[in-house]
N, C-alpha and C positions, 0 to 999 in steps of 0.2 A: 041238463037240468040246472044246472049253478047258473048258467048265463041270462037262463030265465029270469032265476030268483034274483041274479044280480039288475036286470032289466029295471025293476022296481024297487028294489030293497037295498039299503047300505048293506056293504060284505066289508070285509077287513082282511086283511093278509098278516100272518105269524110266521116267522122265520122258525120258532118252534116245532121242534118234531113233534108231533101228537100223534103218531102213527107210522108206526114202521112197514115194509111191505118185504116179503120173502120170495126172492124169484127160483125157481128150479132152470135147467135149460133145455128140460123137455116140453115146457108148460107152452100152452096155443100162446100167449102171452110173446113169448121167446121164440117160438116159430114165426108169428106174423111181421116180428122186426127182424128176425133175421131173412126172411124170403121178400120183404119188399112190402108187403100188404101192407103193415102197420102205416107207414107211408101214406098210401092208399086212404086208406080210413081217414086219416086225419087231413087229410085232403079235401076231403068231406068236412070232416069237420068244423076248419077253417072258415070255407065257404059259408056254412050255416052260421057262423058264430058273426060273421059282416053282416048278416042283417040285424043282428040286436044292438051293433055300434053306433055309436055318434058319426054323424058324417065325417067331421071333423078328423076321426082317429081311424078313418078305415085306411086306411092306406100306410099307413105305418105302421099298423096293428098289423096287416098281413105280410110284409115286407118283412116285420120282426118276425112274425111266426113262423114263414117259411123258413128263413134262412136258421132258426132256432135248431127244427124240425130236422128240413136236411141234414146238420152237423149228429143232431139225435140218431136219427137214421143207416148214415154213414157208419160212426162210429158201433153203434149195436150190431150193426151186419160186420163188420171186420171182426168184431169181439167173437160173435161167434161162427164165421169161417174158423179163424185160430183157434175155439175149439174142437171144431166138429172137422174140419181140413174140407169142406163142402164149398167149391170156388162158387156155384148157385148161388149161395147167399148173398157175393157179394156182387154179382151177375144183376142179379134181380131188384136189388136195393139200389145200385146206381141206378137204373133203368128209372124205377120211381123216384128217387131224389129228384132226378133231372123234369121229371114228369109234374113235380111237386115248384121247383125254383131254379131256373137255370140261370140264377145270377151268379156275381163276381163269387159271391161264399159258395155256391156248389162249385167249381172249380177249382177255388182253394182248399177246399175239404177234400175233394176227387186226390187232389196233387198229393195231399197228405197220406191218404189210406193209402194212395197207391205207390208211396216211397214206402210207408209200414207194411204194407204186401211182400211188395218185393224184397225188404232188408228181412224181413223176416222169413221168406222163403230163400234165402239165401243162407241166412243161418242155420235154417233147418239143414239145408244140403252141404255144410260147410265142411271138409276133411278134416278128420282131426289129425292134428300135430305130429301125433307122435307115429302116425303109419306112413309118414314120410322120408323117404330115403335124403338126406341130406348131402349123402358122402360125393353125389354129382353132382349138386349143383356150386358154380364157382362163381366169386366175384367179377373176375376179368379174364381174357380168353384165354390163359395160360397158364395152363395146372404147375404149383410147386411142390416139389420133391423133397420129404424130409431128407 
């Protein structure tokens, strides 16, 4: 609807909050970014949003959107695998980022989550300290004797 109005009509842009929004992580809202959909949708709605541009700005206007989007995407889906421990999420989200922009930024973003995956799944699995027997292990190959 705004793109419409924006079609014909001056609009203006406020850095001002005038509206807050309250997200749950059960809501469809948090479901369709975490499964990939959201993606989806706005893929769509990219698309439609090129035909009310100036020629002039389509191509930069989509360029920026994607790689926006993807980063959006990406990140929302890692947020909540991490809480939900649901690898789908982040399954499904790659699949549509890539389906969305398979430039340098989906790569770079991919390289990202998937070092925070793993460092993070390593931490989860990480022993703790203190259930470690010490008293075997030696610096150099030759135990000394108080």
């Amino acid at each position: 609807m705004w793109v419409r109005i924006a079609r014909y009509y001056p609009v203006a842009y406020t850095p001002e909050v005038l509206a807050e929004y309250r997200g749950r992580p059960q809501s469809i809202s948090d479901q369709k970014i975490a499964t990939g959909h959201a993606l989806r949708d706005l893929r769509s709605v990219i698309a439609v949003i090129q035909n009310y541009l100036p020629e002039e700005h389509k191509k930069t206007v989509l360029q920026h959107s994607k790689s926006v989007y993807v980063r959006y995407g990406m990140y929302g889906a890692f947020n909540a695998w991490k809480d939900s421990g649901n690898t789908d999420y982040i399954l499904g989200t790659i699949r549509e980022a890539y389906r969305l922009y398979s430039g340098p930024s989906f790569y770079r973003i991919f390289t990202k989550v998937l070092f925070k995956f793993i460092l993070y799944n390593c931490a989860l699995h990480k022993p703790k300290r203190e259930n470690i027997d010490t008293d075997h292990f030696y610096l150099s190959d030759t135990k000394t004797t108080k």
